[in-house]
Each structure stands twice: as structure tokens, then as C-alpha cells.
C-alpha positions in Angstrom: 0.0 0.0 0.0 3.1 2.2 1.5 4.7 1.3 -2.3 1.3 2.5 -4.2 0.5 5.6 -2.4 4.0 6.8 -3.5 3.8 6.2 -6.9 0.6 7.6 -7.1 1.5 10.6 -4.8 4.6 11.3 -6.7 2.9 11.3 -9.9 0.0 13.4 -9.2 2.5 16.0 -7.4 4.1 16.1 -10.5 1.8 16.8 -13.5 -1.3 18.2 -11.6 -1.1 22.5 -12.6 -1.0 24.7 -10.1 -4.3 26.3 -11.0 -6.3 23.5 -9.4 -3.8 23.9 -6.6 -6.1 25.8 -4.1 -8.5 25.2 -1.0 -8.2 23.5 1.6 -7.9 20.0 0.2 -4.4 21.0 -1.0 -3.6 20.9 2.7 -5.2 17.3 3.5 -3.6 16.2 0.1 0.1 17.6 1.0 -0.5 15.6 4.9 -1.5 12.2 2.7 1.6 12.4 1.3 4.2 13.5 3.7 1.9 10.3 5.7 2.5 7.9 2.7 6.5 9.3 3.3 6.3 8.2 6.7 4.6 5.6 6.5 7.4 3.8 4.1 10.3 4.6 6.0 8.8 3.5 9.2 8.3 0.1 7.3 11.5 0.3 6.3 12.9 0.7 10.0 10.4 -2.2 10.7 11.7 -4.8 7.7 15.2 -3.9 8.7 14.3 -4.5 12.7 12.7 -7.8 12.1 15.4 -9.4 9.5 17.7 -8.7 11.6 16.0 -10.3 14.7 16.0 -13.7 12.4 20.0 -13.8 12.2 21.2 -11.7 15.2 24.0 -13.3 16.1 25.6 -12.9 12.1 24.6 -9.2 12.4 27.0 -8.2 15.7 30.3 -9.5 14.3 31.8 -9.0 11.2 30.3 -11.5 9.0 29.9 -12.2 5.1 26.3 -11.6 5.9 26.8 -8.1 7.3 28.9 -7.2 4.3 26.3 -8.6 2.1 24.0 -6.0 3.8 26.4 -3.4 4.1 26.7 -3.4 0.2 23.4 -3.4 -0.5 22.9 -0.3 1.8 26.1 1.3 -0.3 23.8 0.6 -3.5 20.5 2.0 -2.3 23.0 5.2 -1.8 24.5 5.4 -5.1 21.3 4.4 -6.7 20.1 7.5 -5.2 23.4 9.8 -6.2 22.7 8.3 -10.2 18.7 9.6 -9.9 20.2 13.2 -9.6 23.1 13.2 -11.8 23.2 16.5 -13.2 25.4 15.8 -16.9 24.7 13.7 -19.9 28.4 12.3 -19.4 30.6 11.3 -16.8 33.6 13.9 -18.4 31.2 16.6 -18.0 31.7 16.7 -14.2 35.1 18.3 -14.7 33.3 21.7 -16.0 29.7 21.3 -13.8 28.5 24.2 -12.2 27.6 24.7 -8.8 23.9 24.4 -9.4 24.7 21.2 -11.0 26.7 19.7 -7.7 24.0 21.0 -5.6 21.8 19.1 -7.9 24.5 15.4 -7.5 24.4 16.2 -3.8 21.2 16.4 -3.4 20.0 14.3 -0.7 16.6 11.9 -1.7 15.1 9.3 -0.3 17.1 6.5 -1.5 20.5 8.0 0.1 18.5 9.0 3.5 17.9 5.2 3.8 21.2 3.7 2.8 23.2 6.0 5.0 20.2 5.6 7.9 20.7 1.7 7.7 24.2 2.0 8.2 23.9 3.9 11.5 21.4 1.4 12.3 23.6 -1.4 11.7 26.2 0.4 13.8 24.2 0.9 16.6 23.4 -3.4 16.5 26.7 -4.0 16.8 27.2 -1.4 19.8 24.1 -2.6 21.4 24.7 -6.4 21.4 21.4 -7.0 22.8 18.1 -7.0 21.2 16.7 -5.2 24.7 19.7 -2.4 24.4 19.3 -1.6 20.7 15.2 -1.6 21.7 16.0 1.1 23.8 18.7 2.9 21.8 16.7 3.0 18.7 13.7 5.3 20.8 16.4 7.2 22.6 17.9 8.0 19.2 14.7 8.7 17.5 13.7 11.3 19.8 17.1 12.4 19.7 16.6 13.5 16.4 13.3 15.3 16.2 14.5 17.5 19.4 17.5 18.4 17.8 16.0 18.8 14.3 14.8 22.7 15.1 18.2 23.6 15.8 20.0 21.4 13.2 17.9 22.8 9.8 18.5 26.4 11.2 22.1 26.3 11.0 23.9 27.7 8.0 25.5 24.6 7.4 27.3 25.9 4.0 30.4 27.6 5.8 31.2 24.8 7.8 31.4 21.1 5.9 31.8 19.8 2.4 28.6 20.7 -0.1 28.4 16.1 0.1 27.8 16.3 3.7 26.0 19.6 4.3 22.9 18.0 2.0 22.7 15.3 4.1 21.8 18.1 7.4 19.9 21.0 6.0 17.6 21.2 2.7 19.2 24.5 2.0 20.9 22.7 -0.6 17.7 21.3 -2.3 18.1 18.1 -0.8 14.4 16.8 0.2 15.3 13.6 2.7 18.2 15.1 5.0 18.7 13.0 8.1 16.8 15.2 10.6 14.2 14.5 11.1 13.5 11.9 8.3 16.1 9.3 9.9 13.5 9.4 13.2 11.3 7.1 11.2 13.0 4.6 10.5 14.9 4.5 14.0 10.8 4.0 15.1 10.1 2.0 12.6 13.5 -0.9 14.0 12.0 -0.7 17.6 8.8 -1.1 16.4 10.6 -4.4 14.4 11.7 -5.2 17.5 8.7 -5.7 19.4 7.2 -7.5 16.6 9.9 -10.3 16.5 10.1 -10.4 20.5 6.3 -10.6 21.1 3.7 -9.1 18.2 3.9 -12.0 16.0 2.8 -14.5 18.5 0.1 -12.0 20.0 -1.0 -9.5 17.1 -4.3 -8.4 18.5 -2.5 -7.0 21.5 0.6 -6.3 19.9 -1.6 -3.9 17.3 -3.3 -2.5 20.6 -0.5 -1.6 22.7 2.6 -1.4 19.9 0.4 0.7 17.4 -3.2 1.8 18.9 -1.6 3.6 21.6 1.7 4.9 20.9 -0.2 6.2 17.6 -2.9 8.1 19.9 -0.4 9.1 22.1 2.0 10.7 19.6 -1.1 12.6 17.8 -1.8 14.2 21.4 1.5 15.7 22.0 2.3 17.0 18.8 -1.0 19.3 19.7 1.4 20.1 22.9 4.8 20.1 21.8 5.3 24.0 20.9 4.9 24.5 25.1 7.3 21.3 25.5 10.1 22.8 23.1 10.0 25.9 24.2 12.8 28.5 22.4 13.4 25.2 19.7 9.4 25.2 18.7 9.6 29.1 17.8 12.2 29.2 15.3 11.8 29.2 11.6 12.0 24.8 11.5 10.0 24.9 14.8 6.7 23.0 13.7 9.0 20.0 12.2 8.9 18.1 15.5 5.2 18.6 16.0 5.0 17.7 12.4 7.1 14.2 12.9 5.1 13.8 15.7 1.6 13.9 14.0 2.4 11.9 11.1 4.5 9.0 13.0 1.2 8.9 15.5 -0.6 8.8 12.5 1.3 6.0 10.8 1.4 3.7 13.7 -2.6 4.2 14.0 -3.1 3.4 10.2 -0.9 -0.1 10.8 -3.0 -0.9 13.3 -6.1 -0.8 11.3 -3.9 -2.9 8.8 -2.8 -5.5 11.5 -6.9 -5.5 12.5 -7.6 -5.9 8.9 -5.5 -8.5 8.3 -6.7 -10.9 10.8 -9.5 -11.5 8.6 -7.6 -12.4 5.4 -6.3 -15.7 5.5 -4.2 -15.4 2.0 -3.2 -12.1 0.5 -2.0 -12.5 -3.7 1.4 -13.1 -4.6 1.5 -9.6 -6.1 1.1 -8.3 -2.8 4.2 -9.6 -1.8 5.9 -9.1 -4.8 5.3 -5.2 -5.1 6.7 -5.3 -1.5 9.9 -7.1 -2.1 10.4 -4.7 -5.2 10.2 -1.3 -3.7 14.0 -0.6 -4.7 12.7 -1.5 -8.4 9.8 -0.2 -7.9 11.1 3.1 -6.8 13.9 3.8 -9.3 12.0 3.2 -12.1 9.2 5.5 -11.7 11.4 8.4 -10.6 13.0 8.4 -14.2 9.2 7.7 -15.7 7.7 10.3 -13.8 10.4 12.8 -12.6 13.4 12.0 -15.7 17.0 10.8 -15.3 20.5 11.5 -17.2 19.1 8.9 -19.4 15.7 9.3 -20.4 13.4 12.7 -20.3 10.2 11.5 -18.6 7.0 13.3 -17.9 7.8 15.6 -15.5 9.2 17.8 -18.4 6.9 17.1 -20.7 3.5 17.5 -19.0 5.0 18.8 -15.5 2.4 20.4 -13.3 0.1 21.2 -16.7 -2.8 18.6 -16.3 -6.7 18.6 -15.1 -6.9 16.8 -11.6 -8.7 14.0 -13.8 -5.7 13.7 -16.0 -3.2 13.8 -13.0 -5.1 10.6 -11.9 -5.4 8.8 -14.6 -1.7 9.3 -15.9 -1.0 8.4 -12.4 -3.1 5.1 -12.6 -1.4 4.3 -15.7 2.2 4.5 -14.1 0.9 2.7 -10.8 0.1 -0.6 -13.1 2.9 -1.0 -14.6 5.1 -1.2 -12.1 2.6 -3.7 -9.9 3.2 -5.6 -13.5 6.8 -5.4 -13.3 7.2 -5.8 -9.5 5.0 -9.0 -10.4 7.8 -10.4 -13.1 10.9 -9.3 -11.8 10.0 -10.8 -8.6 8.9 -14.1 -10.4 12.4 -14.0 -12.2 14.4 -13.3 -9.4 12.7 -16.5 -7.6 12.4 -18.9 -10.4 15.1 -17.9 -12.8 18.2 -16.4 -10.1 21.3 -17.1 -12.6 18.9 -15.2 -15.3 18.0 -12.3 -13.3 21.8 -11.4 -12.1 22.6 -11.6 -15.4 20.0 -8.9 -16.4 21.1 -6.9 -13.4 24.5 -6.4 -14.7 23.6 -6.1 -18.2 21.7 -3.3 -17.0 24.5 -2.0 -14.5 26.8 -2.2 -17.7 24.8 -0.4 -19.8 23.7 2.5 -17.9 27.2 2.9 -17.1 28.3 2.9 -20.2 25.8 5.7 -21.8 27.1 7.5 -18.5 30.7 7.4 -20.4 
């Protein structure tokens, strides 16, 4: 659902004109989607949480299993570096401007995680303990959203690399920095937590007392947090933590409606799971559809933010099946064909290098 909301979202954002961009809808509209962002990442944090829980011992030592993950959080970071490459060829760097590094630097999504994972992984190893990281992971989350206020209002610029600045302010146009983004997924891994420790063998509570109430008791305080902050909540990035706040309460109340739901479905369809497992895929792909990449133009700058609201949605509708249909093969590949589908990942790897060069 996280997977299709984002697609759709992304799309609509896109190609809907600003002229039907008015009323109070645009409001509830903008909150669906900063939810659906949420939403994902806390998932993420969640995914992360409970595959780790499966092989804990392999993931506190150095093992060929950590590396395995370690490089697969490298590639979700320079998957997200190659989505914002500013030059049709790699020599071109030599002569980019500074809008254009700003543009390479930017910090989306895709880095956010990779980088996020890696810090969580570190913190595993620290931890040693499932209980410990439990704890660490909430300490670290609220961490963040405190010192997010203070964080985005520094001028950043003067004092680190352009690399590392977007990664702490989105003065740089970066739209993922760490704070307070990261918060989610550090949620989203002590969340996993308690669903390996305890929620899978008692969902109905689990959902009650891991979800239900943490969710209601988030939304509360964010309505209370400007008199909690004090000084931090009146600056110009002041309403960010009541913001994380509201939509993290909000998140963990829509999973428990999920987790309610899906009591009452014995079998869900293999696409289902499939779309799930391919959110990488899923992800990368529509970006250059939707938004463009060095290598193809897409619709953003063809039909960006010129379309009806009925237009929006249906373009939308016709990106969001596609890429249930390729989720749907690739996944299918990947399981019944392996040798097949690493092949095709490097031919691809290869070739989009290669037009790069």
C-alpha cells in the first residue's frame, strides 16, 4: 500500500497544474503524502528490525552476511546519487556548475535510507542486545526530532563539504536530510523489534499496545509540543517536530487498522508480496518515468504540473500498473530464474554505465 500511495503521490505531485492547486484539500492532500513518506520509511525501519531479529548473532560480528547488507545499503546510496546526476556524461563533471553539484548532492530518499541503515547497523553492533538496541533505537529517534529545530537552522554551507552539508539541511535542495526523516526509521526498527520479541505470536495486542496507543499518544503531544520545546518550537523549523510527531502517531494508528484488517484475510495475492519485495525497483523506475534521469526525459518535463486533476489521476493510474506488472515479473524472475536475473542486473548496470561514459 506504502509502495502504491507513492507512486501515485509522486505522480500526481508532478503533472497536476498549479491552477487546481487551491483550497483546503491542497492541505489534506500535501499531509496524505508527507503520511504515505512516513509511512514507508517506518516500514523500512520495521523490515530492517525484524530481519535482523531472524540472524542476530551474524549481524554483531563482522560476517559475510553483514557485508552482504552493508553493500546493498552502499547501492540504495549510489542508486540515489545516479537519480540526480546533473550531466549527460561522466567527463562533463570536470566543467559542472555549482547548481549542478548541488543538484549530484542532493539528498533523496534513497540516500537517506542507505546512509540511515548503516547507523542502524552500527548501533546493532554497539548494542549487542536486542533489549539495548530496543531502547537505543527510541532514545535516538527522539534524539533526532528535538534536535531537528536547531539542526535545519544552521547555516550549514560555511562549515562542511557541499556532500555532507545536504545530508543536514535542505538548503541545498536536498528533500530527505537525516533530521528528522532518519526518526522514522529509527521508530520504525523498535517497532521491528517488538514485533519479533512478542507481536507475532500475539498480534491483537501487539496492534493494541505497539500501534493503537503509541499512535494516539504521539497525535496528542504533537498538539502540545510547541509548550514542551520551548525556544526550539519558535524558530523558523520549529513545527518540524510537531510535524514528525503527527504523522508517526498517525502512521502507527493506520498499521494498526492494517494489523486489524489483516486478521481477517487468510491469503493475501502473490502480487502483494511481490510489489513489497520490489520497492527498490519499484522506486527507481518510476522516478526516471515520472520525474526523468541523465538517461531518459520522462513526464515531468513534458507535462509537469500542466494537467486537469482527472488527467493527473489517470496518468498516475497508468504509471501505478505497470510497475505492480513489473514488481510482479521481476520478482517471479528473481525466484524462479536467479542465474537469469543477475545476469539482467548487470547487463543493466553495464549499460547504464556505459551511456554515462
Amino acid at each position: 500500500m506504502a509502495v502504491v500511495l507513492m507512486v501515485f503521490g509522486h505522480t500526481t505531485s508532478a503533472l497536476l497544474s498549479d491552477a487546481y492547486r487551491v483550497g483546503d484539500w491542497v492541505e489534506v492532500w500535501a499531509f496524505q503524502r508527507g503520511l504515505t513518506s512516513g509511512l514507508f520509511l517506518l516500514l523500512a525501519g520495521l523490515a530492517f528490525s525484524v530481519a535482523t531479529s531472524r540472524h542476530w548473532p551474524a549481524h554483531i560480528r563482522l560476517s559475510m552476511s553483514l557485508l552482504k547488507r552493508l553493500r546493498r545499503f552502499v547501492i540504495l546510496i549510489v542508486l540515489g546519487y545516479s537519480l540526480h546526476f546533473p550531466v549527460a556524461h561522466l567527463a562533463e563533471l570536470a566543467t559542472a556548475t555549482d547548481q549542478q553539484w548541488r543538484r549530484l548532492f542532493a539528498v533523496d530518499v534513497l540516500q537517506m535510507i542507505g546512509v540511515t541503515f548503516i547507523g542502524v547497523q552500527a548501533l546493532v553492533i554497539v548494542a549487542r542486545t536486542r533489549r539495548v538496541f530496543t531502547a537505543a533505537t527510541l532514545v535516538v529517534a527522539a534524539a533526532i526530532v528535538v534536535a531537528t529545530p536547531v539542526v535545519r537552522d544552521l547555516d550549514w554551507v560555511p562549515l562542511a563539504p557541499l556532500s555532507l552539508v545536504a545530508y543536514l539541511s535542505t538548503a541545498t535542495g536536498s528533500q530527505f536530510p537525516l533530521f528528522p526523516w532518519s526518526a522514522y526509521v529509527f521508530l520504525g526498527a523498535a517497532l521491528g523489534q517488538l514485533y519479533a520479541r512478542w507481536g507475532a505470536s500475539h498480534p491483537t495486542e501487539f496492534a493494541n499496545w505497539a500501534m493503537l496507543v503509541p499512535g494516539a499518544a504521539l497525535t496528542v503531544l504533537a498538539f502540545y509540543i510547541e509548550g514542551l520545546l520551548g525556544p526550539l518550537a519558535a524558530g523558523e523549523s520549529g513545527w518540524i517536530p510537531r510535524d514528525v510527531l503527527l504523522r508517526a502517531g498517525a502512521c502507527l494508528v493506520v498499521l494498526r487498522m492494517l494489523a486489524h484488517a489483516s486478521q481477517r484475510i487468510s491469503h493475501l495475492p502473490r502480487v502483494f508480496g511481490a510489489v513489497a519485495q520490489e520497492s527498490l525497483l519499484v522506486y527507481f523506475v518510476h522516478l526516471c518515468v515520472v520525474y526523468g534521469s541523465v538517461w531518459n526525459r520522462g513526464l515531468y518535463r513534458s507535462y509537469g504540473e500542466a494537467l486537469s486533476p482527472v488527467q493527473a489521476i489517470m496518468t498516475a493510474i497508468a504509471v501505478v500498473l505497470p510497475m505492480i506488472a513489473l514488481a510482479w515479473f521481476w520478482n517471479r524472475l528473481k525466484h524462479g530464474r536467479p542465474a537469469v536475473a543477475k545476469r539482467v542486473v548487470v547487463l543493466a548496470g553495464v549499460g547504464l554505465f556505459v551511456a554515462l561514459i
